[in-house]
C-alpha positions in Angstrom: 119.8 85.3 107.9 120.8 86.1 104.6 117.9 86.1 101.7 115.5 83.4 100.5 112.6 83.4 98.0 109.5 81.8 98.5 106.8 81.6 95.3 103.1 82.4 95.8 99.9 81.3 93.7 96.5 81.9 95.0 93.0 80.0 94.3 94.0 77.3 91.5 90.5 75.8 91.8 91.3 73.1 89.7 88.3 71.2 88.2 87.8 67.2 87.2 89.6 66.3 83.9 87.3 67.5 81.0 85.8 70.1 82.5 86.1 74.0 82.1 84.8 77.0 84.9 83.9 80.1 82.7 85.5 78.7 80.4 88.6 78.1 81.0 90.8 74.9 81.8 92.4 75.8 85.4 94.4 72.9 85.3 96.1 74.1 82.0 96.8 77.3 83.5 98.5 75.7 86.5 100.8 73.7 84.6 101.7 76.7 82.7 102.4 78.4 86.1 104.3 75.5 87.1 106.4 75.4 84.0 107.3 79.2 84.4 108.3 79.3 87.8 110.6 75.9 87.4 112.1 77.8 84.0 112.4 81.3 85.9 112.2 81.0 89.7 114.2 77.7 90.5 116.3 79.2 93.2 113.1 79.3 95.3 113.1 78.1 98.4 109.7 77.0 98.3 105.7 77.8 97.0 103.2 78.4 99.1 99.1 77.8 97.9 96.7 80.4 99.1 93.6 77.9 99.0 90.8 77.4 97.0 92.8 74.7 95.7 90.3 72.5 93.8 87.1 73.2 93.1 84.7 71.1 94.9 86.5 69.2 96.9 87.1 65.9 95.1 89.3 63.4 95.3 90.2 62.9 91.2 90.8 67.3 91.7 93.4 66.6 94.3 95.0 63.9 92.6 95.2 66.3 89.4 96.7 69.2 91.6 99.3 67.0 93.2 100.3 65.7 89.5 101.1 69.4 88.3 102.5 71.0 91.8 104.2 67.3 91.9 107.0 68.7 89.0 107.6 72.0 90.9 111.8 71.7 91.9 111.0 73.0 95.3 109.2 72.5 98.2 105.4 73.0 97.7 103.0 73.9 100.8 99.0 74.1 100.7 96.8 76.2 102.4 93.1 75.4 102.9 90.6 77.7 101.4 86.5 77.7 101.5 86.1 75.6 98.0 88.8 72.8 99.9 87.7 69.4 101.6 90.1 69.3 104.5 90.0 65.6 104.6 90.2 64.8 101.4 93.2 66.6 101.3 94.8 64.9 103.8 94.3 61.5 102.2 95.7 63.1 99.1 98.4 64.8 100.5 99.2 63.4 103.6 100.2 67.0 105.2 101.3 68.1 107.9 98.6 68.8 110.6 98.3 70.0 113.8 97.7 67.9 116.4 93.4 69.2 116.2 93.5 68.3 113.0 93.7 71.6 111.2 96.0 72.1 108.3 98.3 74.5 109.8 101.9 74.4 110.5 104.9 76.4 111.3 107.8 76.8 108.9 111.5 78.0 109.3 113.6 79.9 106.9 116.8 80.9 108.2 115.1 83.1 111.4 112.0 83.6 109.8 108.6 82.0 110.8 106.1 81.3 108.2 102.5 80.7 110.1 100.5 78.9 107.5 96.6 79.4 109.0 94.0 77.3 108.2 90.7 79.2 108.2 88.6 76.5 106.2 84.7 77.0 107.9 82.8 73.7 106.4 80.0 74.7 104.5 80.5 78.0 104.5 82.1 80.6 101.9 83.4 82.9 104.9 86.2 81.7 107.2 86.7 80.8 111.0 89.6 81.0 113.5 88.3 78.6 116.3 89.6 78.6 119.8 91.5 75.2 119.1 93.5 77.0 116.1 93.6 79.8 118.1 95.7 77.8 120.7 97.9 76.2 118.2 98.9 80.1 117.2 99.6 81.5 120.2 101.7 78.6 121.5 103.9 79.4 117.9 103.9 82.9 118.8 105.1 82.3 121.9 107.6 79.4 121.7 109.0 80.5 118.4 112.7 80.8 118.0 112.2 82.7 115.2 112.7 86.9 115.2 110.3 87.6 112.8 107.3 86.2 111.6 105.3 85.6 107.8 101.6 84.7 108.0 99.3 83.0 105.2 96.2 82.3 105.5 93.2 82.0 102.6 90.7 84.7 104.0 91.3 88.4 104.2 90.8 89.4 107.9 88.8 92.8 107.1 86.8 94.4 103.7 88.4 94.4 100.9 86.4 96.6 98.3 84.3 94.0 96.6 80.7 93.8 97.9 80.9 90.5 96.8 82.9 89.6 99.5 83.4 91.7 102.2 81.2 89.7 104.0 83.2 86.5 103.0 86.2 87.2 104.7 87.1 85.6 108.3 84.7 86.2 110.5 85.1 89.6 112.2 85.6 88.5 116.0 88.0 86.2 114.8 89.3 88.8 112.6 90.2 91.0 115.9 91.2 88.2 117.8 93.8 87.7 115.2 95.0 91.0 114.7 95.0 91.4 118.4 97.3 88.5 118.4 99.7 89.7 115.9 100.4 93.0 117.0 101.0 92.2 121.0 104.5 89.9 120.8 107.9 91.6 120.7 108.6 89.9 117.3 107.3 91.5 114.6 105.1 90.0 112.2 106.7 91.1 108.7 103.6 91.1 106.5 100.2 89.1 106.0 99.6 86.6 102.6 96.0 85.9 101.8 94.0 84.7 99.2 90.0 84.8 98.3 89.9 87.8 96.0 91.4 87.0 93.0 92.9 90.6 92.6 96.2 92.1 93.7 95.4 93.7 96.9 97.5 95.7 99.4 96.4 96.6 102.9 97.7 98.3 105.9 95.3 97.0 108.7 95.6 99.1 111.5 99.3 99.2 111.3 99.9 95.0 110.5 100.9 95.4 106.2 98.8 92.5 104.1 98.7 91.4 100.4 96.4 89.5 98.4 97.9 87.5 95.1 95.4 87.8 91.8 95.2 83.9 91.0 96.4 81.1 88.7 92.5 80.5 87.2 89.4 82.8 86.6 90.0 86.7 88.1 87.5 89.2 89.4 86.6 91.7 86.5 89.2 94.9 86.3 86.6 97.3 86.6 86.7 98.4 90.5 83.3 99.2 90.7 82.0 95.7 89.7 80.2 94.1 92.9 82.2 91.1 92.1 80.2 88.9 90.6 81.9 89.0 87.0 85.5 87.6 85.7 87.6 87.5 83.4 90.6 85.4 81.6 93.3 87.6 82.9 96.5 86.3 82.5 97.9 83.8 85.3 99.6 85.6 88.3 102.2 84.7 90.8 103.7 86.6 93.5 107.6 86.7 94.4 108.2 87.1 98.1 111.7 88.1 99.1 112.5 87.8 102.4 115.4 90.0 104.0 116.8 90.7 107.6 115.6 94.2 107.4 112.7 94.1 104.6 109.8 91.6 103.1 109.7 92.5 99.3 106.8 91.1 97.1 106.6 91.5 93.5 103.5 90.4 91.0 104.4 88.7 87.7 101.9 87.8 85.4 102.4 85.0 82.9 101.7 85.1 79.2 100.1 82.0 77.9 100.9 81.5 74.0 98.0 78.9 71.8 99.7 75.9 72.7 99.1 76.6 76.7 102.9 77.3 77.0 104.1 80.3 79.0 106.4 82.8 77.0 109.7 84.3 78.2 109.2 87.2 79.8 111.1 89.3 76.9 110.5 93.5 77.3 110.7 95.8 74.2 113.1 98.5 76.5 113.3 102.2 75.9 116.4 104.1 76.8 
């Protein structure tokens, strides 16, 4: 199978041109993502969006996302999160979609599956794994030719920590319904991707391993006994998913922003 590298950024929510959310320029930050990863990370094989793309759904916010994620020099994939307008996107993007309609799709690297969910529940915060998506992942499950599989998805399937949230997640029948699903094939399902938090989070749920990215725009406060309702201007993150026959490796990288909104080299004083 040999290795390949796939780039992950989580929860852009990029806003109308003009406009800041807590006080920051999203947009700017992306493109200073963007820049990074095509001056550092251009062997990827391809970048993968955790949701929360824009932040209310628009059609001007979507244009403005595909403009920046437009000059990434690999292939770029887009999850749906809770702030997302499903068919907005597709009239922006013109995706990929299952054949219900849902923004989900199967991808193949080498004999790897990646199982991009969508989870998007209109008009709600929390997220929903329907019996028509559920169908569309159990026939990948089963029909796969892959031998292992990657799954993405915007909503953490369980608590995370943050009152704020826990009961923003996927809802919990679907939640078990899902893990249930992951856990009964005789391939394995490597690791689980999702988004929604804007921290780093790592999760061993009831023996399936999971990660959160911290995102590209405003971040849940440091402080871990905030209820998660405050943020703050941390710098952007991305993760670096290294996929092997015999491991899944994911590293964090945060990018420094200098005052012009360009990101810096990421040069080390080293100690010996």
């Amino acid at each position: 199978m040999g290795l390949h590298k796939v780039i992950l950024l989580s929860d852009p929510h990029i806003v109308s041109g003009g406009e800041l959310r807590y006080g920051i320029d999203p947009a700017k930050r992306l493109q200073a993502t963007v820049d990074f990863i095509n001056a550092f990370h251009g062997d990827a094989d391809l970048c993968i969006l955790l949701g929360d793309l824009v932040q209310e759904g628009r059609h001007d916010q979507y244009s403005r996302l595909k403009e920046i994620t437009g000059q990434l020099t690999m292939e770029v994939q887009f999850i749906m999160g809770n702030h997302d307008d499903r068919d907005v996107f597709i009239q922006i993007f013109d995706p990929a979609v299952a054949g219900d309609g849902f923004v989900q799709q199967e991808l193949m690297l080498g004999s790897t599956a990646l199982l991009l969910l969508d989870t998007m529940n209109p008009g709600h915060v929390s997220g929903a794994y329907c019996r028509q998506r559920r169908r569309w992942l159990e026939d990948r499950l089963d029909r796969s030719p892959a031998s292992q599989f990657l799954v993405f998805m915007h909503h953490p399937p369980f608590p995370v920590h943050v009152p704020k949230l826990d009961h923003k997640g996927l809802d919990p029948e679907d939640a078990q319904w899902l893990h249930a699903a992951l856990s009964r094939g005789a391939k394995p399902v490597r690791h689980v991707l999702f988004g929604h938090i804007h921290r780093n989070i790592a999760v061993n749920w009831n023996g399936l391993t999971a990660s959160s990215v911290r995102n590209t725009a405003h971040q849940r406060a440091r402080d871990l006994n905030d209820d998660g309702t405050r943020f703050w201007h941390g710098p952007p993150c991305l993760g670096v998913l290294y996929i092997h026959d015999d491991r899944t490796l994911l590293q964090m990288q945060d990018i420094i922003i200098d005052s012009d909104g360009r990101p810096q080299a990421p040069v080390e004083e080293l100690m010996c």
